[in-house]
C-alpha positions in Angstrom: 14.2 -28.0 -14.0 13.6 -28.6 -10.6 15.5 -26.6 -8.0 13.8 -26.1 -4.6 15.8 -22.4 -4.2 15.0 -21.0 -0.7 15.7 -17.3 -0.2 14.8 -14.1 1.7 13.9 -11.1 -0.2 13.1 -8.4 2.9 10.7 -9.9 4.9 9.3 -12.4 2.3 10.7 -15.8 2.1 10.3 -17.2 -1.5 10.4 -20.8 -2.7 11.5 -21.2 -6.2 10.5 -24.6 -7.3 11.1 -25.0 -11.1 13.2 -22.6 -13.4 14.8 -23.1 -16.6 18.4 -24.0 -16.6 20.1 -21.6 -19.0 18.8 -18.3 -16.8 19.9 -20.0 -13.3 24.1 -18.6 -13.7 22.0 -14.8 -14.1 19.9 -15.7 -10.5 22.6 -17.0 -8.9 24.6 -13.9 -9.6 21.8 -11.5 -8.8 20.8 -13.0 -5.4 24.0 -14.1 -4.3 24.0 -12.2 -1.2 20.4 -13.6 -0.3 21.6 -17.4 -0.8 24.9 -17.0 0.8 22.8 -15.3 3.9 22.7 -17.6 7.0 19.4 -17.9 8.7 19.1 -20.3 11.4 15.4 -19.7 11.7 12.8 -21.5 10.6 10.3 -19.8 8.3 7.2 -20.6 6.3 7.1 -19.7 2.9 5.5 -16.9 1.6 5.7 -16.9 -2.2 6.1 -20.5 -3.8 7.3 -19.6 -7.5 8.0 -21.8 -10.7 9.1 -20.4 -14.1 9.0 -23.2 -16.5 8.3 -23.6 -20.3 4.9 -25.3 -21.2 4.6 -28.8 -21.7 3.8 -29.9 -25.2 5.2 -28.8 -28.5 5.5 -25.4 -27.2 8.9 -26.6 -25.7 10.6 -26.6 -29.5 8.1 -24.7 -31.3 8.3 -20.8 -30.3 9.0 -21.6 -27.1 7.5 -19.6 -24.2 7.9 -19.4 -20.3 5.2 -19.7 -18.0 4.8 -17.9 -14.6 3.5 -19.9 -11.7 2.6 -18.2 -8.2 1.2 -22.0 -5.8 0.6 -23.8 -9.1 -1.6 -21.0 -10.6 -0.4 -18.9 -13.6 -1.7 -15.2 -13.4 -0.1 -14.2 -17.1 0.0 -15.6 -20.5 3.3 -17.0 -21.6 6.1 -14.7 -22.4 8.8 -16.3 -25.2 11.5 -18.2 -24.1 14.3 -15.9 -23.8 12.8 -13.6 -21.2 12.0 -16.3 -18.3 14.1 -14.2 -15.9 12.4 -10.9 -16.0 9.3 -13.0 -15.9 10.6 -14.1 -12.8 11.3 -10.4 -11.3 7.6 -9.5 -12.6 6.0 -11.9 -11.4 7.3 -11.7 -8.0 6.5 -7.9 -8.1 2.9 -9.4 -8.9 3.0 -11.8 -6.0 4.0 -8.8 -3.6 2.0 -5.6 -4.7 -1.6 -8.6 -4.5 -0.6 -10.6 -1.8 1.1 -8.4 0.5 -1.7 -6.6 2.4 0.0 -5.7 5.7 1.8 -3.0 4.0 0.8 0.0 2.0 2.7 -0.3 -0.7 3.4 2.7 -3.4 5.2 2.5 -6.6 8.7 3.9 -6.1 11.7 3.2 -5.2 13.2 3.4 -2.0 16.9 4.4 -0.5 18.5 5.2 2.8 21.9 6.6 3.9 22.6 7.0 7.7 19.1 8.6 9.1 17.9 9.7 5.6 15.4 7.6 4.1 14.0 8.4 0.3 10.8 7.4 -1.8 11.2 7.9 -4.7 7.9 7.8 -6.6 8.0 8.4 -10.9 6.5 7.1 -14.0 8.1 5.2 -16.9 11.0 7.1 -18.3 11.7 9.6 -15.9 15.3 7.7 -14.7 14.3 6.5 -11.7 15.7 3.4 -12.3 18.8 4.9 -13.2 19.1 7.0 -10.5 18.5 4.8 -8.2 21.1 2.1 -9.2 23.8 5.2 -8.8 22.7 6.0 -5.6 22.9 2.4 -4.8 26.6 2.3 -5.6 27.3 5.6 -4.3 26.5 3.7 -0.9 23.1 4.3 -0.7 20.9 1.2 0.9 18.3 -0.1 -1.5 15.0 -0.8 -0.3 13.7 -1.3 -3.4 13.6 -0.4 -7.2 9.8 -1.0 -7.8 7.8 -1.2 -4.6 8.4 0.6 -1.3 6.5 -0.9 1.6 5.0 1.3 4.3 4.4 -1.0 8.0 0.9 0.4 9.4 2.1 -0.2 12.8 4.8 2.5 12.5 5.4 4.0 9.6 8.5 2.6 8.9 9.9 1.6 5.6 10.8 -2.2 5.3 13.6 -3.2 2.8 13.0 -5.9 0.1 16.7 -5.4 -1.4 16.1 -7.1 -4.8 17.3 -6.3 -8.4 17.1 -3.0 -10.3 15.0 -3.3 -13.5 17.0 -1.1 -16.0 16.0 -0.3 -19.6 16.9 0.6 -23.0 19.7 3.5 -23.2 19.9 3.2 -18.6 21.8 -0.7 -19.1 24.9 0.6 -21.3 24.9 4.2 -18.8 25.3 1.5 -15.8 27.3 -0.7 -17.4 30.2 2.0 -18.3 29.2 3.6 -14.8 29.2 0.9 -12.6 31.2 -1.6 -13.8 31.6 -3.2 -10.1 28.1 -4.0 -10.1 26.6 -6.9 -11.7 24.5 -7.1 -14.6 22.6 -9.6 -16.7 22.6 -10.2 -19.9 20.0 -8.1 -21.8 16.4 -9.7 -22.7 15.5 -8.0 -26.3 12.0 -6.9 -27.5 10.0 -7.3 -23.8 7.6 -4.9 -23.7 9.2 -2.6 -21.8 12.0 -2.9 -24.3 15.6 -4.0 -23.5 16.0 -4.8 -19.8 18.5 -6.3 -17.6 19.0 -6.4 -14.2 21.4 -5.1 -11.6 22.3 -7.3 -8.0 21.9 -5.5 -5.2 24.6 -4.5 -3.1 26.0 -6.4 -0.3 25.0 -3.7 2.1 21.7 -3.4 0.8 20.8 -7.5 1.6 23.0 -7.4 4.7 20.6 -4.9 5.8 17.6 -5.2 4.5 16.5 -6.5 8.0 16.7 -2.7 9.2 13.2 -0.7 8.7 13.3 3.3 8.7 10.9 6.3 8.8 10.8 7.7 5.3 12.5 11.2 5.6 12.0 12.8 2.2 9.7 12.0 -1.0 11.6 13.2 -4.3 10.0 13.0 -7.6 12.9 13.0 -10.0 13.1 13.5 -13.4 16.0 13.0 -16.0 16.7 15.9 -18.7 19.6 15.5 -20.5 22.1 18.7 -20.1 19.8 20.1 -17.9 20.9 22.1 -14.3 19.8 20.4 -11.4 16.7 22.0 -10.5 15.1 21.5 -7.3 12.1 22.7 -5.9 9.5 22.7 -3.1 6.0 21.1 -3.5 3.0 21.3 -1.2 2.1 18.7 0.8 -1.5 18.0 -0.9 -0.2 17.7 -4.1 2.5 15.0 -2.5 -0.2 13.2 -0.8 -2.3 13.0 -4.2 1.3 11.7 -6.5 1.6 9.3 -3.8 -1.9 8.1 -3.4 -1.8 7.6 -7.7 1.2 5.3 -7.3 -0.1 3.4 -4.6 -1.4 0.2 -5.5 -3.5 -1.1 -2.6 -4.3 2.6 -0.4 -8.0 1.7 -1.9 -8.0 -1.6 -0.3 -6.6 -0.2 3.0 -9.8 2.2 3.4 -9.6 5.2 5.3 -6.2 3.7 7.4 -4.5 3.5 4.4 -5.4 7.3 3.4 -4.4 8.0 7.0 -1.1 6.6 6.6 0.1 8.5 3.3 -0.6 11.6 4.4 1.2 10.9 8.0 4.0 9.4 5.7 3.9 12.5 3.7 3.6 14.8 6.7 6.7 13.7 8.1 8.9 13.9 5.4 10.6 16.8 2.7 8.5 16.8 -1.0 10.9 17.7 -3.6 10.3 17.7 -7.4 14.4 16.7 -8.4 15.5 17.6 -12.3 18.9 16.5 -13.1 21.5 15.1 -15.7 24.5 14.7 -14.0 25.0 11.9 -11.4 27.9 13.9 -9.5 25.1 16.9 -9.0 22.8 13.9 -7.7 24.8 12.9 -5.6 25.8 16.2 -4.2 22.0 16.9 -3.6 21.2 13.3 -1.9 24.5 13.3 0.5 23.1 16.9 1.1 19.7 15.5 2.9 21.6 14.2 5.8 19.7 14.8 8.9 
């Protein structure tokens, strides 16, 4: 279905050209703030995105969804019923190869007042999660997935897009935070069951606001664990960081350069919890 959708996403602007009509009520809700954002200013597109179903008997028989990034598709088809988090995972494609003029690690990103937090952590250790309460405890998302570093001055920049959650994190957020919108669920995707969480109003209002990164926390979800938290040294942070970068090795020695300034100015904290209202204790806590 053609529907020329112009929107900002941080500082990308992204062109959506063709999506599938039954998934469009889900965008809508989850980029509401970006669409109903005024800008006056004329800018070129940087992503041009279509999400379609192939043409052919593949439309009735199995059908799939196909990713397109400037008429080129970078992924096999996915089935049918998962064309919007082929949408989110492909744009997460289209930033983390195309966006050069950032280092860019694997994390999530938050700021409250003068704190800013990365957030870096591999599958399953409730990042996500955490981050979507933070979020609604009226913390500013800069991102669930990919946290953008600007060479000329360190700062942060916000992309303010959705929060991928999965498997036992969608019915915790959706008891949790029933404010906040969520998708429906997309079944049997290889990262299991997903769906996706807007981002805040405050988050998009703001995502035009860049910050120096004040703290790096590795979290970690335990069930009925204490909240544990504890120093680590700065060349181990460097090397976690550097492993969930994904372009420091095209960067060269600059982008090297720029982790470990990132890393010198900021708090490393491995953070073991199980309880949002400890978590939330701890991150109001970092105000400085």
């Amino acid at each position: 279905m053609r529907v020329n959708i112009s929107f900002n996403a941080g500082p990308f602007r992204i062109m959506l050209e063709e999506f599938e009509k039954p998934f469009l009520d889900d965008f809508h809700a989850l980029y509401k703030h970006q669409l109903t954002q005024q800008n006056s200013s004329q800018r070129l597109t940087d992503f041009r995105i279509s999400v379609k179903a192939p043409s052919g008997l593949r439309r009735y028989y199995r059908p799939q969804t196909c990713f397109y990034f400037d008429q080129f598709q970078p992924f096999y088809p996915l089935p049918y019923s998962q064309t919007l988090p082929v949408f989110e995972w492909g744009l997460n494609w289209c930033i983390a190869t195309q966006a050069h003029q950032f280092l860019q690690f694997h994390a999530a990103g938050l700021a409250k007042n003068n704190t800013m937090v990365i957030m870096p952590a591999p599958p399953g250790s409730g990042k996500s999660t955490l981050t979507a309460a933070l979020m609604n405890h009226g913390w500013r998302l800069f991102s669930d997935e990919i946290v953008l570093i600007r060479p000329s001055d360190g700062l942060a920049v916000p992309i303010a897009r959705p929060i991928n959650l999965k498997n036992n994190s969608i019915d915790i957020a959706e008891s949790t935070f029933p404010e906040s919108f969520l998708s429906q669920r997309f079944k049997d995707t290889h990262k299991g069951t997903v769906a996706l969480m807007a981002p805040s109003e405050l988050s998009v209002r703001n995502a035009h606001l860049c910050q120096k990164p004040t703290h790096i926390i590795f979290p970690k979800y335990v069930a009925g664990s204490a909240m544990q938290v504890t120093a680590m040294d700065r060349a181990s942070a460097v090397m976690e960081l550097v492993t969930n970068s994904f372009n420091y090795h095209m960067q060269g020695r600059p982008g090297i350069e720029l982790a470990v300034s990132v890393v010198d100015q900021c708090e490393c904290i491995q953070f073991t919890y199980s309880s949002f209202d400890d978590a939330y204790a701890y991150f109001d806590s970092l105000e400085v």
